[in-house]
N, C-alpha and C positions, 0 to 999 in steps of 0.2 A: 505785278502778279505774284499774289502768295503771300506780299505782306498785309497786315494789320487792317483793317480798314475802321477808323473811329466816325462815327455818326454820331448827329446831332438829335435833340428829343425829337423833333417834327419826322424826320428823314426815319429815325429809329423805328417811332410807333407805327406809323405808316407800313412801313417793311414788315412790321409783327401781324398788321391785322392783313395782308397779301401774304401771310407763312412765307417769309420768305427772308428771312434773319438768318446771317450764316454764323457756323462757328469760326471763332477768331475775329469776332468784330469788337471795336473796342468801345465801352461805356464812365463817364462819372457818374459813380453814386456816393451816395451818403451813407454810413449805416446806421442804423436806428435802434437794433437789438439783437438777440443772437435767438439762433433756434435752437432745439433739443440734443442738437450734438453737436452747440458750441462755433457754427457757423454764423457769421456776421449777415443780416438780413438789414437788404434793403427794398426799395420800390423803384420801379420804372415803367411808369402808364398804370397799368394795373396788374404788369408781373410783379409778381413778389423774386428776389431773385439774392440767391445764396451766393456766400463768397468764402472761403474756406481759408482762413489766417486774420480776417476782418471782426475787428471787434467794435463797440459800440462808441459812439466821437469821430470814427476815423471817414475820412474822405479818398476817395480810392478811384484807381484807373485799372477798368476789370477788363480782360478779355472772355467771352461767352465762349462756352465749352459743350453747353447741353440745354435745348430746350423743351419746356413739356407744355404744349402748349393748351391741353385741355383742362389741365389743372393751372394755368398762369403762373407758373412755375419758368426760370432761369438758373442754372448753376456757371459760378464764375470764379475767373483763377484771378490774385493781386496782379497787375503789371507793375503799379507806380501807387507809393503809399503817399496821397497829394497834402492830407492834412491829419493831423492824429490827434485826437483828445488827449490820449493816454500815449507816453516818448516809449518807442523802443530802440531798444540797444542792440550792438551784436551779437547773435547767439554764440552759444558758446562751441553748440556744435558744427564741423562743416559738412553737417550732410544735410541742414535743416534746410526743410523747403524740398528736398527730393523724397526726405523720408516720411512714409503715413504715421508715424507717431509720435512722436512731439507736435504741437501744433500751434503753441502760443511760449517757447523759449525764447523769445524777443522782446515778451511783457514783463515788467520787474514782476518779481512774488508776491507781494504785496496786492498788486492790481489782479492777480490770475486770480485771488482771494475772491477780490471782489465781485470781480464777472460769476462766480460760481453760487457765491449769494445770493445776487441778482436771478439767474436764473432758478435758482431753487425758489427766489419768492414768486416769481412769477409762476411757474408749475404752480406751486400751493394756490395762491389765487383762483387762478383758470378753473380751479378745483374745489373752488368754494371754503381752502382751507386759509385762515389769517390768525397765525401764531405767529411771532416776532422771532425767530431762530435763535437760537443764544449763541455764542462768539464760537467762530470757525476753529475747530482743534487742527493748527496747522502744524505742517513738519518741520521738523528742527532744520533738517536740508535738503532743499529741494533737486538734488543733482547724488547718482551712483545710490540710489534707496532699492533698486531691486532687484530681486532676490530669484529671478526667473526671467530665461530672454526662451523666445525661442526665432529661430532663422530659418530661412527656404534656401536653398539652391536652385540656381536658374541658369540659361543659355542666354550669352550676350549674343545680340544681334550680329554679334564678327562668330559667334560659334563656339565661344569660350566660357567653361564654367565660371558659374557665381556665386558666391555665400555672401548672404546678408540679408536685409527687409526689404518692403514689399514699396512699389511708385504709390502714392494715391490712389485710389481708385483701381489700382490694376493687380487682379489676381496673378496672372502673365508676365508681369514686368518687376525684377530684379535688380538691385544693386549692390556691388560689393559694398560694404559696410567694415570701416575700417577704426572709427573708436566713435563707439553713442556712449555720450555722459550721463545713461542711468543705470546704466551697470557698471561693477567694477573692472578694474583695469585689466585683473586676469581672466575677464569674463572676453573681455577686448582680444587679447590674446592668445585666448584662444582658438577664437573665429580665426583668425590671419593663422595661426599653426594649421589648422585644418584645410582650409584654402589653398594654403601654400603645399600641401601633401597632395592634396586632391589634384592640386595644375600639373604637381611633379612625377605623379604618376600615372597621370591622364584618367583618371577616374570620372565617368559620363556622370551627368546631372539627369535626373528625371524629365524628360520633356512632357508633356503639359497634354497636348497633344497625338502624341505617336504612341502615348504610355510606356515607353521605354526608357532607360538611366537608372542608374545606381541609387543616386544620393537625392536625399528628398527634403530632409528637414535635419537642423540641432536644434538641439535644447542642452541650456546649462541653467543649471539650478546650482545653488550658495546658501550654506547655512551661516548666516550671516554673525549669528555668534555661537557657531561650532567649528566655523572658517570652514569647515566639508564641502565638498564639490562632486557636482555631479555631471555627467557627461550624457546625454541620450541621442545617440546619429540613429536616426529614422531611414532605412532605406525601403527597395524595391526587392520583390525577390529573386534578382540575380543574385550571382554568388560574388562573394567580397574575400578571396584569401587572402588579402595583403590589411584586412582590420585587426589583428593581433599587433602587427608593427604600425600600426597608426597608435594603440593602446600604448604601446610601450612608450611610445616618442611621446606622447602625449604627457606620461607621467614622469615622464626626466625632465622636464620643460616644465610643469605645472604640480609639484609636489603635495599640494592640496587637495589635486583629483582622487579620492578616495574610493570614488566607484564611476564606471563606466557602462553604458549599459548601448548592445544594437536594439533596437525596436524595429520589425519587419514589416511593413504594409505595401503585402499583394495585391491592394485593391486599388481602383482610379480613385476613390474618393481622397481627397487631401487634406489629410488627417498628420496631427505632428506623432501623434501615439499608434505603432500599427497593433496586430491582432497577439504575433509574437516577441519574444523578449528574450536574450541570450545575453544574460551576465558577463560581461567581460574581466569585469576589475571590482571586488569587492564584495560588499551582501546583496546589492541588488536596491540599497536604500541611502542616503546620508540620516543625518540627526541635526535638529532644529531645537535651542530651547526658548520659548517665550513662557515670559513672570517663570513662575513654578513650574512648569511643567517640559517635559519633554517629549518631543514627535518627533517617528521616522517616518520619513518623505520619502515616496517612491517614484517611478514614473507618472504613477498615474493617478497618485496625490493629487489633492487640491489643496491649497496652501497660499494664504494671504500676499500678495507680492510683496507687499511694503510690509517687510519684518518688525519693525520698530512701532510704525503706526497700526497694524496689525494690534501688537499687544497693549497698548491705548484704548486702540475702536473695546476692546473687548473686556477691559476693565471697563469703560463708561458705559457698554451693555450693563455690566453687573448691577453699577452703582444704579443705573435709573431700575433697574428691574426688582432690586433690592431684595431680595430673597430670603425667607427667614428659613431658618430649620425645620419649622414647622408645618413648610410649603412645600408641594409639587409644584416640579418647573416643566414645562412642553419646549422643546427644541425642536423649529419647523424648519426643514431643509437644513439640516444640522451640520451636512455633510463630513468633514471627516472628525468631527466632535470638536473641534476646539474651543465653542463656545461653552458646548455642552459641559466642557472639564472648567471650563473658570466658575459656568454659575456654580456648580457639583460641592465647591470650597463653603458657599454660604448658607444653599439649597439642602431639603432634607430628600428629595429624589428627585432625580431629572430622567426624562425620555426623550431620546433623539429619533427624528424618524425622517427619513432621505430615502429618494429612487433609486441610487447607485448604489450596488451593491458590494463596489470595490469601496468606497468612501465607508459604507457600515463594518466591513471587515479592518478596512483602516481606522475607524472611529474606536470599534473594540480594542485593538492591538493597543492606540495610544491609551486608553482606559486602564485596560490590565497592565502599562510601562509605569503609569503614574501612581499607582496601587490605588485606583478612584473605584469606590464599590458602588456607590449611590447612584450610577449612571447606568441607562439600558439603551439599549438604540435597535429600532425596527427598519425595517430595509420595506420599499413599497409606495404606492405613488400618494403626494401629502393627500389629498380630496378623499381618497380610499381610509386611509388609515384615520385622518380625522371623523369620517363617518361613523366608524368601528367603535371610536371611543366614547361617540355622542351614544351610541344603541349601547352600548355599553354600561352607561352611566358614570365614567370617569370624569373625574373633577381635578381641575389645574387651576391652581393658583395664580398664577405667570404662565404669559407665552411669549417667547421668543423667535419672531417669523425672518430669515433671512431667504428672500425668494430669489428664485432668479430674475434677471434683466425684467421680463413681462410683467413682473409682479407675480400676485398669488392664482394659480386656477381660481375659475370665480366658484365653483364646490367647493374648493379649499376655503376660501372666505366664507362661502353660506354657513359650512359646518363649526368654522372656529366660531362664527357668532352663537353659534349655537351650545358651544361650551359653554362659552358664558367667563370668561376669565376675570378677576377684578384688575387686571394689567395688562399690558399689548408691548411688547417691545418690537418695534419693525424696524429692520437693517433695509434700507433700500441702495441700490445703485442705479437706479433710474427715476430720477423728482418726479419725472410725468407719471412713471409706473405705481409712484407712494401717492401722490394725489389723487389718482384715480382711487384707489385702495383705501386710503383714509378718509373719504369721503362716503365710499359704502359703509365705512361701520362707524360716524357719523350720527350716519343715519338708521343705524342698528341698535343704537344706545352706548355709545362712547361718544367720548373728549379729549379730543386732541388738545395736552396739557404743554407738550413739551418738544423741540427739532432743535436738531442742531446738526452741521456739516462737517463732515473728518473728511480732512482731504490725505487721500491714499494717493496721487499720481500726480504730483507736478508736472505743469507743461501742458497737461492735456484737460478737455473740459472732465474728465470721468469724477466723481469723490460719492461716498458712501454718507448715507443720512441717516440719523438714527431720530426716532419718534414715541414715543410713549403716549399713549392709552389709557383713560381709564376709564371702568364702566360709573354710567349712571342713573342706569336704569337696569 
């Protein structure tokens, strides 16, 4: 009783078509392919049935965790990796496998490459788009590239605070986190200095439930070649007198910390940013330079994770967007300008236009640091302001759309077709979300000339696609 129970295909299907498959039974599958966020898919009868560390070649001993059964749906955890296309190796971290972010540090680099190819051609397909991607702009190292963690605090099951990330699947479930190899080491560091003040002074964690506790969330942010460091403890609004002596310890132990900031959130949602903000150490910002330019990072900055590859993705923007001086450039979802300042160098005007209006007041600030005049940026939602400019009669040269996850509102697409640009440069971070989207303007009188894949996130399926447009009608 309680252990494992492995079934056989006849004994299995049987059990699924009587609903009556429990969780923790154990299955052989095969996988075949990965689905849209990098999960290993295989078949069993007529489930389709996901497995999460499963890549495409591998032969696997899964135990069943969740089933859906009106959609033929199965979600499944590895027990036993029986055969592997692709070898892997130790990871490097020891927290892999409890922790939800890394997902594939077991796969050489080389093969993560490949998997992310693959999927990105297969999105395009699905999508009726078939351009041959050109070679994946991979990172120089895939281990310590980022440049922003952030952590929860949570209650062990014995009653004891936690700092660190989050189980799979569980908003609820905590673990300490004592060195992940994609941040730096004093990124490491300082998690454990903090943990270690928080146990020693018995400082309660937010429980989840009851809405009571202190401690909610850090965030450390790295200018990764300004070496600045930022510090952001998110609590509750109880009162904290002893965070001025956490501040100090902090900065004898971490001399790089140049700013420190509390962030207050009174409210259940869980959020790592609260409503208020109380400067502890410094101006309230570090300093970040990529290529030319220079940016202050706030709290509530947005800011490329992957420094290095950041300033990459954002020169080969330029290059395919090619800008002459004699052109208006549109910056869609521009957010805190940084693209908007690379094309600005080649461009004879660019317009950024973004919903946050912390991000537009930050896009200005970096603007007027860099002495950039040719730049304007409107705060407003993209669908709205793209309208404005079609009634308008405004004409752009170039547009450069980077959407979020969903891709573009589908107003925002109607009206940019309706500009009429002679060039489309689209930043995607979701293949399904760009397929979808380059298919509409497709079929709106463009041509999908050109993709290619910047991997921003080793380890995990995530990377940014970049696409160009151009009209042909």
């Amino acid at each position: 009783e309680g252990k494992p129970i492995r079934v056989g295909l006849p004994s299995f299907i049987a059990r699924i078509k009587m609903g009556k498959l429990c969780r923790g039974e154990w299955i052989d599958l095969e996988i075949s392919e990965m689905d849209e966020k990098g999960h290993g898919v295989g078949m069993w009868g007529e489930y389709t049935v996901r497995v999460r560390g499963a890549i495409p070649g591998d032969k696997v001993r899964v135990s069943v965790f969740k089933i859906h059964h009106r959609k033929r749906q199965i979600e499944a955890r590895v027990e036993t990796l029986l055969h592997c296309k692709i070898e892997r190796f130790a990871p490097r971290c020891s927290h892999f496998g409890l922790c939800g972010g890394c997902l594939w540090q077991d796969v050489p680099y080389p093969e993560q490459v490949i998997i992310k190819q693959n999927m990105l051609k297969k999105c395009l397909e699905n999508a009726g788009i078939f351009v041959e991607p050109d070679a994946t702009l991979e990172v120089e190292t895939p281990f310590y590239y980022r440049n922003k963690m952030e952590f929860s605090f949570g209650i062990s099951q014995e009653g004891n605070l936690e700092l660190g990330l989050h189980v799979p699947g569980r908003f609820d479930r905590v673990f300490d986190l004592y060195a992940c190899h994609l941040q730096s080491e004093q990124s490491n560091g300082i998690v454990s200095h903090i943990r270690e003040f928080a146990q020693r002074h018995r400082l309660s964690a937010y429980h989840l439930k009851k809405h009571e506790g202190l401690l909610r969330f850090l965030t450390i942010r790295e200018g990764k070649n300004t070496g600045e460091t930022m510090v952001v403890l998110t609590t509750s609004g109880e009162s904290f007198p002893i965070i001025d002596a956490l501040t100090e310890s902090l900065k004898i132990a971490f001399p790089a910390m140049t700013c420190m900031v509390q962030s207050i959130n009174s409210r259940k949602a869980q959020v790592a940013i609260g409503d208020d903000e109380i400067t502890l150490l410094g101006q309230g910002h570090i300093q970040e330079h990529l290529g030319d330019f220079s940016f202050d990072i706030s709290p509530r900055s947005f800011f490329q994770t992957n420094t290095l590859q950041a300033e990459r993705l954002y020169q080969r923007i330029v290059n395919l967007a090619a800008p002459l001086k004699s052109e208006r450039v549109l910056d869609v979802y521009c957010g805190t300008g940084g693209i908007s300042l690379f094309l600005a160098k080649r461009a004879g005007q660019v317009l950024g236009i973004e919903i946050v209006e912390d991000a537009i007041r930050d896009a200005e600030t970096n603007s007027t640091k860099n002495s950039i005049t040719n730049c304007v940026f409107r705060s407003g939602k993209a669908e709205e302001l793209l309208d404005q400019l079609c009634q308008n009669g405004e004409h752009y040269d170039v547009v450069v759309t980077d959407p979020p996850r969903a891709g573009m509102h589908p107003n925002a697409l109607l009206a940019l077709m309706r500009l009429r640009p002679s060039r489309i440069i689209y930043v995607s971070c979701n293949p399904q979300a760009l397929g979808h989207d380059l298919s509409k303007m497709e079929q709106s009188g463009y041509r999908t000339e050109y993709i290619q894949l910047v991997d921003m996130f080793p380890h995990t399926p995530h990377c940014e696609v970049l696409a160009r447009l151009v009209r042909t009608s």
